[in-house]
N, C-alpha and C positions, 0 to 999 in steps of 0.2 A: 544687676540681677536683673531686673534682668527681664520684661516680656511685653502683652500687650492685653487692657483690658481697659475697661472705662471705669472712672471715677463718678460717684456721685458725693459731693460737699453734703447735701441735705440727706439724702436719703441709704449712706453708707452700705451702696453696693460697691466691689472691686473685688479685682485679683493682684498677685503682688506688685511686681516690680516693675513694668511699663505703664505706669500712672496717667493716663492719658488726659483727666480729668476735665472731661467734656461734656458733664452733665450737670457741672455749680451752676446757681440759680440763676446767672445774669449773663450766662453762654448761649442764649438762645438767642435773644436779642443782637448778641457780637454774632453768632452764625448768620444771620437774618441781613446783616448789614454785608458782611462778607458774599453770599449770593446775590445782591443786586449789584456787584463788579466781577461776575462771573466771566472769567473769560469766555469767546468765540471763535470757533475755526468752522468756518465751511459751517454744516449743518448738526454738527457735533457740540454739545456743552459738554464743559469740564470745569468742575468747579476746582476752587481754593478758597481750605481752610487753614488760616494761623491761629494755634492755639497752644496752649504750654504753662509752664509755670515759673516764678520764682522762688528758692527758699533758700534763708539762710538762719545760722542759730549761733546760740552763743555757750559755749559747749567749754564749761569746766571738767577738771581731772584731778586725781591724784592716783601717785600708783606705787606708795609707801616711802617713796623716796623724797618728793615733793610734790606739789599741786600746781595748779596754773589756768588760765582760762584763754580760749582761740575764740577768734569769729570765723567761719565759712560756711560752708553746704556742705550738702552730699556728695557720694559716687554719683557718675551717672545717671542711674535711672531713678534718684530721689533730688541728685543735685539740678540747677535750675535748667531746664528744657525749652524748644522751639522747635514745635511740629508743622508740617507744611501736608497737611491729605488731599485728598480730589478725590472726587471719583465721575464718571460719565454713563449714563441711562444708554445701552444698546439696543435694545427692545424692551419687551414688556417681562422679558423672563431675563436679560443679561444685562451685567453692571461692568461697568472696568475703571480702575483707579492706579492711586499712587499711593505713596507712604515716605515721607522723607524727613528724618526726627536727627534735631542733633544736642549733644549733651555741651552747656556753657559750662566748661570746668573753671573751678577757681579752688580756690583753697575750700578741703573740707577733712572732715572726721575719718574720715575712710582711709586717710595716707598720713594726715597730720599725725608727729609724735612729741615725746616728751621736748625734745631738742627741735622741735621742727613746728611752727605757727604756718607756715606758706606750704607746707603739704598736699600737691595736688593740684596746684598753682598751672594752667598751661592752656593752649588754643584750644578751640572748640574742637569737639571730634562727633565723626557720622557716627549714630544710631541706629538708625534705619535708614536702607535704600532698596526700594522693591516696588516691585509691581503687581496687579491679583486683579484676574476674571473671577466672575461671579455669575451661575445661575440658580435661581430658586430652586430650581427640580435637585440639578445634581451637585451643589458645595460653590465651597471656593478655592481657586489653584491661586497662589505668590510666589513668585521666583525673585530670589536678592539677598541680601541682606536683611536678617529679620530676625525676629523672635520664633523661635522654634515651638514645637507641638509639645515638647514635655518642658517647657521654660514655664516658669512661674502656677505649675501646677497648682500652688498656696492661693489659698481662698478665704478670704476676710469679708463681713459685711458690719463693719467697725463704724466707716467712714473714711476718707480722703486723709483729714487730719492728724487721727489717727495712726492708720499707717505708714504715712512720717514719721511720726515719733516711735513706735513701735512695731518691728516685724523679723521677719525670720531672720534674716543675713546682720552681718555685725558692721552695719555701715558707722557706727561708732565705737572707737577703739582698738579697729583692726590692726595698725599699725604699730601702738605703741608695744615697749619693749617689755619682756615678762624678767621679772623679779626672782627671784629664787628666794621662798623664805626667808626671812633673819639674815640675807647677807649685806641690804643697804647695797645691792650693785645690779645696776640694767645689763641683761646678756643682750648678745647680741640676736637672737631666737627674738620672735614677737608672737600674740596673742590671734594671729593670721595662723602662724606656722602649725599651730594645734588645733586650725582647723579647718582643715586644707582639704578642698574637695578635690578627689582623684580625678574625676571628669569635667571639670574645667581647668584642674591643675591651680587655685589662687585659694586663699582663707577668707572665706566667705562662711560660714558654721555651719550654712542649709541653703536650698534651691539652688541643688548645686549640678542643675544642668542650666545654671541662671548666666549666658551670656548670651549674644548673640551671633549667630553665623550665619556662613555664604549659604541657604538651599535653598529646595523647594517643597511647600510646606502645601497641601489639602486639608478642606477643614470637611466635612461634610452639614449637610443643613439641620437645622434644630428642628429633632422630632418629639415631643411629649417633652421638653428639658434637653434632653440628652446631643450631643456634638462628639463624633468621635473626630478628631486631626491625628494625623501624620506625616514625619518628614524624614529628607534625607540630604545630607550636604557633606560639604569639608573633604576632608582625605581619607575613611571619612565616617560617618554617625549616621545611627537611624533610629526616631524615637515613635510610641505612639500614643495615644491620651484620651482619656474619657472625661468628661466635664456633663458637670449635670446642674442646672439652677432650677427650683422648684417653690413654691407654698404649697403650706402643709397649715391648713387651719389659720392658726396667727401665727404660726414659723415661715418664714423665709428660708431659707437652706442652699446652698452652695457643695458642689462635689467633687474632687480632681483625683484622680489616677492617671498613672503614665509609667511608663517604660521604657529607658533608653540605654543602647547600646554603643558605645565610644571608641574609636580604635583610631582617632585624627589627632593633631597636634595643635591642641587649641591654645588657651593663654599660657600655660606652662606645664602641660599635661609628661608625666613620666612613666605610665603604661596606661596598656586597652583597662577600661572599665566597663561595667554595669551598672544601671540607676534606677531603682524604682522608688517611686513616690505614693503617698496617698494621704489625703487631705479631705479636711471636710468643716463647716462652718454652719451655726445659726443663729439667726438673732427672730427674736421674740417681739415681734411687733406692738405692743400693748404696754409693755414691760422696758423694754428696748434694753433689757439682757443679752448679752451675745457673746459669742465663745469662735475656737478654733482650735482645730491640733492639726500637725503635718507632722509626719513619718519619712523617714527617707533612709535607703539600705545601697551601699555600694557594695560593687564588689571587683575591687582592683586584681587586676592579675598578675600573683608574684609579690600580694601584701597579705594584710590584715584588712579584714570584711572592715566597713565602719557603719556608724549608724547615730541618724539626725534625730533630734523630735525638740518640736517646740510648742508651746500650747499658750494663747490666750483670751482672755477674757473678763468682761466689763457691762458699765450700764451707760446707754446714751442716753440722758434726762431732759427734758424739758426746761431748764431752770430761769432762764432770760430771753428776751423777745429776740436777742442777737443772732442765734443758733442753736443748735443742740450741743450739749458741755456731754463729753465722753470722758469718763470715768475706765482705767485701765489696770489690769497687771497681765505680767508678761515671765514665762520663764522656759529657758533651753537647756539640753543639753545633749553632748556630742560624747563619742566614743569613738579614740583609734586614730581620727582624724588627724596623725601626725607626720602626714607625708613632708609639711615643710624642715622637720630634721633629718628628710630623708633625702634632702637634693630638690625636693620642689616646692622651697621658697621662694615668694615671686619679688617682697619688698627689701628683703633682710638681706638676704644672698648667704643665708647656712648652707651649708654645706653637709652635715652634719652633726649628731649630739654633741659630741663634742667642740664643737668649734661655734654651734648656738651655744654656748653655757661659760667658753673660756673664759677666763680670770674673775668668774662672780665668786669664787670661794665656797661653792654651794656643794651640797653633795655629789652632782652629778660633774661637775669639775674637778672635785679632788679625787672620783673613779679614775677620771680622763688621766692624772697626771699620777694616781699609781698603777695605770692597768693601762699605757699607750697602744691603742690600735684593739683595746680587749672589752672596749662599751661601746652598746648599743640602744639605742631606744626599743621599745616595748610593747609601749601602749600612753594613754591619755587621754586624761578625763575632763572637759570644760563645762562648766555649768554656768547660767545668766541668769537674773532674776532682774525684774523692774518694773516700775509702777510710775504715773502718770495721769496727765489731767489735758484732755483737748478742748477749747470753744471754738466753734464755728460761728463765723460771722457772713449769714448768708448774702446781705447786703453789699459785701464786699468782694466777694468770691473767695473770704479766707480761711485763714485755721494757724489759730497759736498755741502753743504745747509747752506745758513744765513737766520734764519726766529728770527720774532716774533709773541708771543702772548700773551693774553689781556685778563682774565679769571675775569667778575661781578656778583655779585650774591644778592640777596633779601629771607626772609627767612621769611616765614607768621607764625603766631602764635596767638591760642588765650589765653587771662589771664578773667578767671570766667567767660568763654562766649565772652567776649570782641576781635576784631580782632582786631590785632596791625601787623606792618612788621617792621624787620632791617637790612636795607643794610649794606652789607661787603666790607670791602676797597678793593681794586682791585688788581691781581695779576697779575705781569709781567712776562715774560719769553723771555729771547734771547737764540740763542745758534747757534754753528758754529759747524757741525757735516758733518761724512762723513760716505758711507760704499764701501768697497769694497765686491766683489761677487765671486763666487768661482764655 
């Protein structure tokens, strides 16, 4: 998922998913150290910063059939990171830098299934590669690989911690297999497949222009809050986005709107889409109450419209001298999302409804084997709910989390015309993770 914003440990500002987390308490100090080996060419400085994170958790399941517990990380852009930035003083009005981020994969939630502890298991891979002029008067231009202008529209001011343990995309449990009611048997369909965003083609449930591609993105300069960007890449997409940060008395507030339009062949994309997004976040300074919802409306060409919303909201308390303890709950739900029975699944390899469901003995099975070639999927409902406990431990640059979550789902289909639905047994998830920031 996918984008690019800065983290703060103490002070729980961010955006979603390119966690940069370059503002924990003890990063000024490693910056400080990092420019006095600033490189030199000629009459040019260009610095370098290493900075990133580690996280890993310990992430129990069960999914009616049996339980079991894995150790790993995340996908990507939660799993553990190694950022490398620069940037160089041209004058007094232009900047020019770098950006080159790569994701340490190892095993995590995101791929791991019931049958499968090493899930995700594989070399590092680039996250970013690009480059960006910058002047104060007129924005910033990046051409490369990067987070795009409508990526990580989602706006939290949670905290760092936090947003590990909870946020929009279903970096845990995407993988494993869905159940069909009462029948005691894993399809071969997974809990991805039902919630498969058209424009980036994977099961991700929301921010789901949340990957990264080849363009060229303009951001324009912060006027009163407000930043409009736009970009254009690939084969190819054009997105564009309004971001707004503001106080408002003792509110903090956060804003994202965006817009994008798809017609490239990104991770497993099976037609042109449409994507609009809108978000919005506050947290109450005195209180340290804070909330979020994101909205998000595709519109596939030659499907069924679908449509995202997720909403959360908690209190960050003062309780011990270690950090702020974030108190959470969380809950999503998706509509339509079921392009992965439609040919674009990216883990399972369905093909479609019927060959996601074979031999589970489930309703939509026994359509398949009296109606050959005469079922179809429909529609699908996923819903998430979960609740959770963050400490931040400023001293250390960390954050350790006990959450859970609660993944339901219903799956429409018709046999000869005929509309039928079958609900899936529910999946659990706990896990007790942490990261450290660097």
């Amino acid at each position: 998922m996918l984008a690019s914003a800065s983290l703060c440990l103490g002070s729980g500002t961010a955006a979603s998913a390119d966690l940069a987390g370059n503002c924990c308490a003890d990063l000024e100090e490693r910056i400080a150290e990092l420019e006095a080996t600033t490189a030199r060419k000629g009459n040019k400085k260009v610095s370098l910063m290493i900075s990133g994170w580690v996280t890993e958790q310990i992430m129990g399941w069960s999914d009616g059939i049996s339980s079991d517990a894995y150790v790993g990380t995340s996908l990507n852009d939660l799993g553990t990171r190694l950022h490398f930035d620069g940037s160089a003083q041209i004058n007094a009005e232009w900047s020019a830098g770098y950006s080159l981020r790569f994701d340490v994969t190892g095993a995590n939630g995101f791929v791991q299934d019931a049958n499968n502890a090493k899930g995700g298991e594989g070399p590092p891979g680039l996250l970013n590669s690009y480059w960006w002029i910058k002047s104060d008067k007129l924005g910033r231009v990046a051409v490369g690989r990067q987070s795009h202008a409508s990526d990580d529209t989602w706006v939290d001011l949670s905290g760092a911690g936090s947003i590990f343990a909870a946020n929009l995309v279903i970096f845990d449990g995407q993988n494993f297999n869905l159940v069909p009611e009462g029948t005691g048997t894993r399809a071969k369909a997974r809990w991805g497949d039902i919630a498969t965003c058209y424009t980036v083609g994977v099961g991700i449930f929301a921010d789901c222009g949340g990957d990264r591609t080849n363009s060229v993105r303009y951001d324009t300069p912060t006027w009163n809050g407000f930043v409009v960007s736009t970009s254009w890449g690939e084969d190819d997409f054009w997105d564009v986005a309004l971001r707004h940060s503001g106080e408002f008395g003792s509110f903090k507030t956060l804003l994202g709107l965006s817009y994008q339009d798809n017609s490239s062949e990104r991770i497993n994309t099976i037609t042109d889409s449409q994507l609009w997004q809108a978000n919005f976040a506050f947290l109450h300074t005195p209180t340290g109450i804070f909330g979020s919802v994101h909205y998000g409306h595709e519109t596939p060409d030659g499907f069924k419209d679908t449509d995202q919303l997720y909403l959360k909201a908690g209190v960050r308390a003062n309780l011990n001298p270690l950090g702020a303890t974030v108190f959470y709950g969380e809950y999503g739900h998706d509509k339509d999302m079921f392009s992965g029975l439609l040919g674009g699944a990216v883990f399972s390899g369905t093909t479609d409804i019927c060959d996601g469901f074979a031999g589970t003995g489930g309703r939509i099975d026994n359509a398949c084997l009296a109606n050959p070639g005469g079922v179809e999927a429909t529609g699908s409902k996923f819903s998430r709910f979960g609740f959770g406990v963050v400490q931040e431990i400023d001293a250390a640059s960390m954050a350790v989390w006990l959450k859970y979550k609660n993944h339901s789902a219903d799956v429409d289909f018709s046999s000869n015309g005929a509309g039928q639905s079958e609900s899936m047994e529910n999946l659990h998830i706990y896990a007790l993770g942490g990261a450290v920031f660097f």
